[in-house]
C-alpha positions, -999 to +999 in steps of 0.1 A: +292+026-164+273+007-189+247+020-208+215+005-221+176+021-232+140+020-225+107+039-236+100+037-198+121+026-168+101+016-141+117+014-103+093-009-078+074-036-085+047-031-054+011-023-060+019+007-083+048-005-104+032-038-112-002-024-122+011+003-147+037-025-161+005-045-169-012-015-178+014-003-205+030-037-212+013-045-245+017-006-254+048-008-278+068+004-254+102-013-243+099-014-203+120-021-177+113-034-142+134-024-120+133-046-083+160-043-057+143-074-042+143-110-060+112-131-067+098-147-029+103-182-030+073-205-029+083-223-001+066-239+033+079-214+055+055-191+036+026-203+061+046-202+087+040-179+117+071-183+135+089-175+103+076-148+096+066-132+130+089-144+152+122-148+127+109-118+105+118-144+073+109-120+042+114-085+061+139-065+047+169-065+069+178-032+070+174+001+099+159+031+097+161+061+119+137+079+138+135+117+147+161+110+182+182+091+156+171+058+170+172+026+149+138+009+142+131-019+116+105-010+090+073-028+079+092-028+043+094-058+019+121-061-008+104-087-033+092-087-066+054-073-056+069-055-030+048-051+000+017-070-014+031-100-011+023-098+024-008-074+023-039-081+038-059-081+000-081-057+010-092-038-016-117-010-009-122+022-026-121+056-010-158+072-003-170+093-017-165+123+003-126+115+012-115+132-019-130+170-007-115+187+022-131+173+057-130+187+092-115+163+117-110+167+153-068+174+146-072+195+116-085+197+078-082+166+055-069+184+021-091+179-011-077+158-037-073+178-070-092+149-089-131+143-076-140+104-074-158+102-111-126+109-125-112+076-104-142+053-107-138+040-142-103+028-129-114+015-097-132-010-116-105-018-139-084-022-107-112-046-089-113-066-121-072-070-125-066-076-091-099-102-086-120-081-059-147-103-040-175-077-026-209-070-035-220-038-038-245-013-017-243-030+013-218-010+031-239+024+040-206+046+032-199+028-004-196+057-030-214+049-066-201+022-088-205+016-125-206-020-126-209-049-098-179-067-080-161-093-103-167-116-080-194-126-050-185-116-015-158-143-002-177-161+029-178-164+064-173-188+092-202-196+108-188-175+142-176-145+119-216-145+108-230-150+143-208-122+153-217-102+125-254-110+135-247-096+175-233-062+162-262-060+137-284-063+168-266-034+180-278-015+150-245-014+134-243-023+098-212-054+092-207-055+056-188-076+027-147-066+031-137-065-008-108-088-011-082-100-036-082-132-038-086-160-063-117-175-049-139-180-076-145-220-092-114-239-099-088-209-082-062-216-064-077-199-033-079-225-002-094-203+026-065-206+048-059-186+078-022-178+063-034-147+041-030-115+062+005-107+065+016-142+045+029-149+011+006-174-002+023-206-007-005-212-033-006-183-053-038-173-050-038-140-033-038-109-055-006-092-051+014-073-075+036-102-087+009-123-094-016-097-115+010-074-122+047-080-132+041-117-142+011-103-166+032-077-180+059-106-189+040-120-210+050-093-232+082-094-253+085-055-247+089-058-208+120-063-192+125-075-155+157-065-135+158-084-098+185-073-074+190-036-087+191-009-064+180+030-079+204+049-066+191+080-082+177+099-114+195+116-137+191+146-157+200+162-190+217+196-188+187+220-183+169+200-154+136+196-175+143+159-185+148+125-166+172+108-191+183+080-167+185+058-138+221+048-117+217+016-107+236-004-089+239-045-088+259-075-070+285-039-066+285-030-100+276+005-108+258+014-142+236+039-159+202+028-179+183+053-199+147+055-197+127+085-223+101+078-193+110+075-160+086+058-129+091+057-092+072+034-076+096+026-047+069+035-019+060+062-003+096+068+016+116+048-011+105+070-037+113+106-014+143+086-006+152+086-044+141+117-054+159+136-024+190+115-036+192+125-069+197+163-063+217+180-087+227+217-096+192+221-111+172+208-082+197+210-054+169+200-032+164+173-046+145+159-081+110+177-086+111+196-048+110+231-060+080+233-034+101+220-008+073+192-005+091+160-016+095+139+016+069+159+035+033+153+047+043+116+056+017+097+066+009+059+083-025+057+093-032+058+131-036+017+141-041-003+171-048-040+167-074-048+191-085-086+208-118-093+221-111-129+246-141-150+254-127-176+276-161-194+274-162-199+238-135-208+213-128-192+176-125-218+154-127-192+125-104-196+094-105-167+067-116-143+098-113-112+076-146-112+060-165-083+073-159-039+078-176-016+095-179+019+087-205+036+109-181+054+126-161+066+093-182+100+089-187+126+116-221+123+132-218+085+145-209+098+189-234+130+194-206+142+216-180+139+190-189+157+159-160+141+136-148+115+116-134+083+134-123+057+111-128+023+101-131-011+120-125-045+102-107-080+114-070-088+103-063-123+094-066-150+122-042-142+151-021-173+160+004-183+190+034-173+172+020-140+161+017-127+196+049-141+204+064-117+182+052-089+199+050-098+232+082-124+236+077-125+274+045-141+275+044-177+283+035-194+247+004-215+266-010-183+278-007-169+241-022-200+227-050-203+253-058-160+240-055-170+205-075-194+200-105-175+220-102-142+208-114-123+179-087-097+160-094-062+149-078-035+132-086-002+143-076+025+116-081+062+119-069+094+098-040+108+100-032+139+090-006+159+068+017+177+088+051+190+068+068+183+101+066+148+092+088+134+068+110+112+051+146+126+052+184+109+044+209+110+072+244+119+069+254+081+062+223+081+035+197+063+056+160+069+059+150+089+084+115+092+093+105+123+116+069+112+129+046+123+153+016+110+151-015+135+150-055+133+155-050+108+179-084+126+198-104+104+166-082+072+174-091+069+206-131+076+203-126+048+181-108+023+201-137+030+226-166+024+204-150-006+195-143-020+226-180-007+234-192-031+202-171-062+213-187-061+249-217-054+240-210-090+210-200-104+248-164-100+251-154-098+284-116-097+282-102-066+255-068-067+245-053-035+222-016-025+214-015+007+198+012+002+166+039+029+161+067+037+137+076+008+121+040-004+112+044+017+081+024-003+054+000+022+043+025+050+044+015+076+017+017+116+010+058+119+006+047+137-030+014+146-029-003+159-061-024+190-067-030+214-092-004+239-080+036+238-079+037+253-051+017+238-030+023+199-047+052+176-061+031+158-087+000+173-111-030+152-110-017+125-132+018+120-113+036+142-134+062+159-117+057+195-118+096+205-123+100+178-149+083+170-184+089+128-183+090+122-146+062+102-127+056+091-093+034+059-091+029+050-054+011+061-025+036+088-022+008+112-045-017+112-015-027+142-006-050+129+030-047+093+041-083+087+043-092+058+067-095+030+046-066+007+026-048+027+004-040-005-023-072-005-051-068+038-048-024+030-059-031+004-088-066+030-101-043+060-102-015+034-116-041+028-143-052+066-147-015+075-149-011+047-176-039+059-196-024+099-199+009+081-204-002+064-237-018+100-247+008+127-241+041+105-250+037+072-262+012+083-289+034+107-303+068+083-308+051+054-325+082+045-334+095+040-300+076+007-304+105-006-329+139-015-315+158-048-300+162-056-267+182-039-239+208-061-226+204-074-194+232-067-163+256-097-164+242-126-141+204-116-141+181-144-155+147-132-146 
């Protein structure tokens, strides 16, 4: 075992591990990165479909388990950024009413222990780090904002805006989808139809590499170690204190010490790691005197959705441009008093993306749909259930036990979608409902609250059962909500950050002083 020391040791680099490096990188602080990925080459294959949904280039090549103990291969990404290096960029906020309890058709969605004025402030230091194109007001569910988008709404192909016109017509209101991306004069941003599930050859999309962990390098306190797996956390004597990390690297196995300890592994990475590191002290694992670590998993219920106008093709490039939320809030169907969801286009479907999922289909065929139809996302609530959860096998696998729940709401939505889409004068609709492994806006595995009992983390990621322990990913979730989880990870990131620098770092100024940890032999980031 070999030994080195941090302020803060930071495991993840996605969304919430790349935000709160920039956040506390110029802090004093000595902070370590720690990525079991490497950095995602910049390479052509990046823009290419059959690379990535056909030969699965930059998926991580590993198996999880389902509740029957079947194999399935997550939606996961092992790279510095993590996930976002393949996100969509979109970046919306919760509304306003998602953080108090809401009556849905399959249950109540939970309050969150923080009300949205406590997040706002940090949504727009989010939207400003990670480049957010929108304009405000002219969704009709947009909660309050303190100061205007960064940057102006990105814009649409002329069919996006004629379609955007015909559901208008149908008294819906289309709006602006806030998106990271480096659009504004002179960025690297190129419109491409290679941003939704892509790394960007260019760049230019906002992922957590690029406004995050690079950013934080700038600063000769931050550390980044590629390659390293957390195998789990330890703890001093008494159980109260995270005083390191095990890592493990090309099969060596080592111990780094951290006065601060981060998860940010994702929302089953981080349960994964917490469950791991049981000990006599917490011998069901770190910070689960509640039980609750691993529970409430949650996925969003999806189902991608084609409307096919043989008559008319869609030349459209950047196709995800627009949302709709008239459905989000109960009150939309007379005959269905709850909440549905949201509707909004994923990136510009292509051959070799349906390939992927449907093999079988002769490749002209697929063509011939793709380059007539217009792509949707159709998300809806789900809701926290203890049933579901993230568990380790015997052999130390993930296991996800899943079922997924207010599926009554998922499917009025699907139908007033497909309702909007004929009525924009699709003839031909298309959906595939997604399951288990479409897990990219997995959240709630340690939910925060206000009471150990009922909660993993306090309301600034604390870990109730611990006095330097933080989880900084999706994982603190206490609902879902219906919209992309992303901007809510890096505002809490930046929340968490902020109480960081008041309750610990403020108090060890000299914690600021200090050389270098060494790096593990053969690492060069």
């Amino acid at each position: 075992m070999r030994r080195a020391h941090f302020d803060i040791v930071i495991v993840g680099t996605g969304m919430g591990g790349g935000t709160i490096a920039a956040a506390l990188a110029y802090s004093g602080a000595r902070i370590l990165l720690v990525e079991r990925g490497d950095w995602l080459p910049r390479e052509p294959p990046n823009w290419s479909p059959e690379a990535l949904f056909v030969a699965n280039r930059y998926k991580a090549h590993e198996r999880w388990l389902d509740t029957a103990g079947g194999e399935f291969a997550p939606g996961v990404h092992y790279w510095v950024g993590g996930n976002t290096k393949v996100f969509g960029a979109a970046l919306p906020r919760l509304r306003l009413d998602d953080f108090g309890a809401i009556q849905h058709a399959g249950g109540v969605s939970p309050a969150w222990p923080i009300a949205y004025d406590d997040l706002e402030p940090y949504y727009a230091r989010a939207e400003r780090l990670y480049a957010a194109h929108g304009v405000a007001g002219a969704d009709p569910t947009d909660p309050p904002r303190s100061e205007p988008f960064p940057f102006p709404p990105m814009p649409a192909d002329p069919y996006m805006e004629e379609l955007a016109d015909r559901l208008r017509d149908q008294g819906l209101h289309p709006a602006p989808m806030p998106i990271g991306v480096d659009y504004r004069p002179g960025g690297r941003c190129v419109r491409c139809r290679t941003c939704d599930a892509f790394p960007c050859l260019a760049g230019a999309k906002s992922d957590s590499e690029v406004c995050g962990v690079r950013p934080s390098l700038a600063s000769d306190r931050v550390e980044l170690w590629t390659r390293t797996m957390a195998r789990r956390i330890v703890t001093e004597r008494s159980g109260r204190q995270a005083i390191a990390v095990e890592l493990e690297r090309d099969g060596e196995t080592f111990e780094v010490g951290g006065d601060i300890i981060i998860s940010a592994c994702g929302a089953a990475n981080s349960a994964a790691l917490l469950l791991r590191s049981a000990n006599d002290q917490h011998p069901r694992g770190l910070a689960n005197s509640s039980g609750l670590v691993g529970r409430n998993y949650m996925v969003h219920n999806n189902t991608v959705l084609l409307g096919v106008d043989p008559r008319r093709p869609n030349p459209t490039i950047f196709q995800k441009t627009i949302t709709i939320n008239d459905f989000y809030r109960a009150g939309a169907d007379p005959a269905f008093p709850y909440p549905m969801g949201n509707l909004q286009p994923v990136g510009k479907v292509q051959a070799a993306m349906l390939a992927g999922a449907v093999p079988a289909v002769p490749k002209p065929l697929l063509g011939a749909v793709a380059a007539h139809s217009v792509d949707w996302w159709v998300m809806s609530e789900d809701l926290p259930d203890p049933a579901n959860r993230v568990a380790l096998a015997p052999d130390g696998r993930i296991r996800i036990h899943w079922r997924p729940n207010n599926l009554a709401a998922h499917d009025r939505l699907l139908a007033a979608a497909k309702q909007m889409l004929r009525r924009a004068g699709y003839p031909i609709l298309l959906d595939r409902r997604m399951g288990i492994e479409t897990n990219s806006h997995q959240c709630g595995t340690a939910r925060f609250g206000r009471d150990p009992a009922e909660s993993v983390l306090d309301p600034n990621c604390r870990a109730h059962d611990l006095d330097n322990l933080y989880v900084v990913d999706a994982s603190f979730f206490p609902s879902s909500t219906a919209v992309n989880p992303a901007l809510t990870i890096a505002a809490q990131a930046l929340r968490t950050a902020d109480h960081i620098r008041r309750e610990h770092l403020a108090l060890a100024p000299h914690r600021a002083a200090g050389e270098s940890a060494p790096l593990p032999a053969g690492d060069h980031a």
